[in-house]
C-alpha positions, -999 to +999 in steps of 0.1 A: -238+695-187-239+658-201-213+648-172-233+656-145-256+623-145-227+602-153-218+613-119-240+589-096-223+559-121-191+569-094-211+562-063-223+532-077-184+517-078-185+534-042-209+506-033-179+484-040-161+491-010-195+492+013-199+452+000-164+443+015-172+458+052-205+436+048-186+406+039-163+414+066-190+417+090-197+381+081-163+372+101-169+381+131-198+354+135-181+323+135-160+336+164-187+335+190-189+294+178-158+284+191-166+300+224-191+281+238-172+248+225-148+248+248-174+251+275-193+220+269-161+195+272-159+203+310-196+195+314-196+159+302-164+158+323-186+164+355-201+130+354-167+111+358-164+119+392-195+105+396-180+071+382-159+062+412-181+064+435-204+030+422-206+014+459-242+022+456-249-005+474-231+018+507-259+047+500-283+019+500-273+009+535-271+043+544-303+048+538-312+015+556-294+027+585-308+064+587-342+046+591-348+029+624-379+013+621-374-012+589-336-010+593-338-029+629-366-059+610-343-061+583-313-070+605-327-099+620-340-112+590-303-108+570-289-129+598-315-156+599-317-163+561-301-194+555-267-185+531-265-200+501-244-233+496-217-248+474-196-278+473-166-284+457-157-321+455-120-327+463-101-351+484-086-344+513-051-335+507-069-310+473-092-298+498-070-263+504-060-262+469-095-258+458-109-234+487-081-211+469-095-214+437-125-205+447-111-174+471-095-159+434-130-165+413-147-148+446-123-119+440-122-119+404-167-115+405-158-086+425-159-090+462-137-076+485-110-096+505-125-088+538-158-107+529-140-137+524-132-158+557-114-192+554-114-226+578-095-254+575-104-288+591-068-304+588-038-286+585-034-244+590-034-225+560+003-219+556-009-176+558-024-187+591+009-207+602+030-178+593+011-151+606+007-171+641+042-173+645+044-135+652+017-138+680-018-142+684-027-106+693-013-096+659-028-125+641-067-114+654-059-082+652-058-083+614-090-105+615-108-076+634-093-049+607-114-068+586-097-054+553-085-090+538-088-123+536-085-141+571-074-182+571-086-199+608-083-232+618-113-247+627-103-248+661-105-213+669-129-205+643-152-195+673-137-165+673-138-154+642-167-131+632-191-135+603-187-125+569-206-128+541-188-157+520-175-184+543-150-209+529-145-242+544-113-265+534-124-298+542-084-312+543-081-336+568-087-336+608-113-360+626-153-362+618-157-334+648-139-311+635-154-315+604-187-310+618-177-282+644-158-262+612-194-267+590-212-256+614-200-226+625-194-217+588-234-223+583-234-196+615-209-171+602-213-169+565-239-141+553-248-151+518-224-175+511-211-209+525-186-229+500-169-262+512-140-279+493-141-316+499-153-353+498-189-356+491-203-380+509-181-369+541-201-331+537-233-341+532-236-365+557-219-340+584-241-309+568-273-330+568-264-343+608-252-307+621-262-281+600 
């Protein structure tokens, strides 16, 4: 009879086993952690799509242009605002040399080739020489794809359409051409009008004609 109520003492070291399953039961919960990580990287992957697409300045004419009303007032008043001006001193014969200089820091801010148009007073720019040698059709044809830079002599610079940076190589040719070459560039260029060459020459023939 003194056995019997050792007997619960062996379902005490039963309990033994019932701890293990419990601290087993404690493995199973870390595994649902690692199953929503792998589904947050994706998400702040979305967002890099978005990254390509910064020409916001395109929705913003987009916008513009799917309203008629303001978008018709503000065209006028892009095209009569006076663009903004820059000389470059440089003689005659650096004249080219510096309107390319300042065609790579005009790319290297970030604008695009085909808002850059180039005139020269003097000479042809040697892309316009070589291009004009296959034909004229095929020479204004890649002035009217407008996807690059596009190098006119003043003489035909009638033609070419505006753009919003106009660059003028002051590098040689008579005082009229000078003054024709200026002022069309005035004309053409949207926001921005640089001329490479002698001072006194470009103020006096901006301050006459322009």
């Amino acid at each position: 009879m003194p056995l019997i109520p050792e007997e619960p003492q062996i379902h005490e070291s039963a309990q033994g086993p019932r701890a293990t399953p419990a601290s087993g039961r404690t493995a199973p919960t870390p595994r649902p952690v690692p199953g929503p990580r792998p589904a947050a990287p994706p998400r702040p992957g979305r967002p890099g799509p978005l990254r390509p697409t910064p020409p916001v300045q395109r929705t913003q004419r987009d916008a513009t242009a799917g309203k008629p009303g303001p978008s018709n007032t503000a065209a006028p008043a892009a095209a009569s605002a006076t663009p903004q001006i820059q000389l470059i001193p440089a003689q005659a014969e650096g004249a080219l040399d510096a309107a390319e200089e300042a065609v790579d820091l005009l790319l290297d801010s970030g604008r695009a080739p085909g808002d850059v148009l180039v005139l020269t007073t003097g000479e042809p720019h040697p892309w316009a020489a070589h291009e004009l040698s296959f034909g004229e059709d095929s020479y204004w044809a890649q002035h009217d794809a407008g996807d690059d830079i596009f190098y006119a002599d003043a003489a035909v610079a009638d033609r070419a359409s505006s753009r919003p940076v106009v660059v003028v190589a002051v590098n040689g040719g008579p005082e009229t051409a000078a003054a024709t070459a200026l002022s069309l560039a005035h004309s053409r260029a949207g926001a921005l009008l640089i001329v490479c060459g002698d001072p006194q020459r470009i103020n006096s023939v901006l301050g006459a004609g322009v």
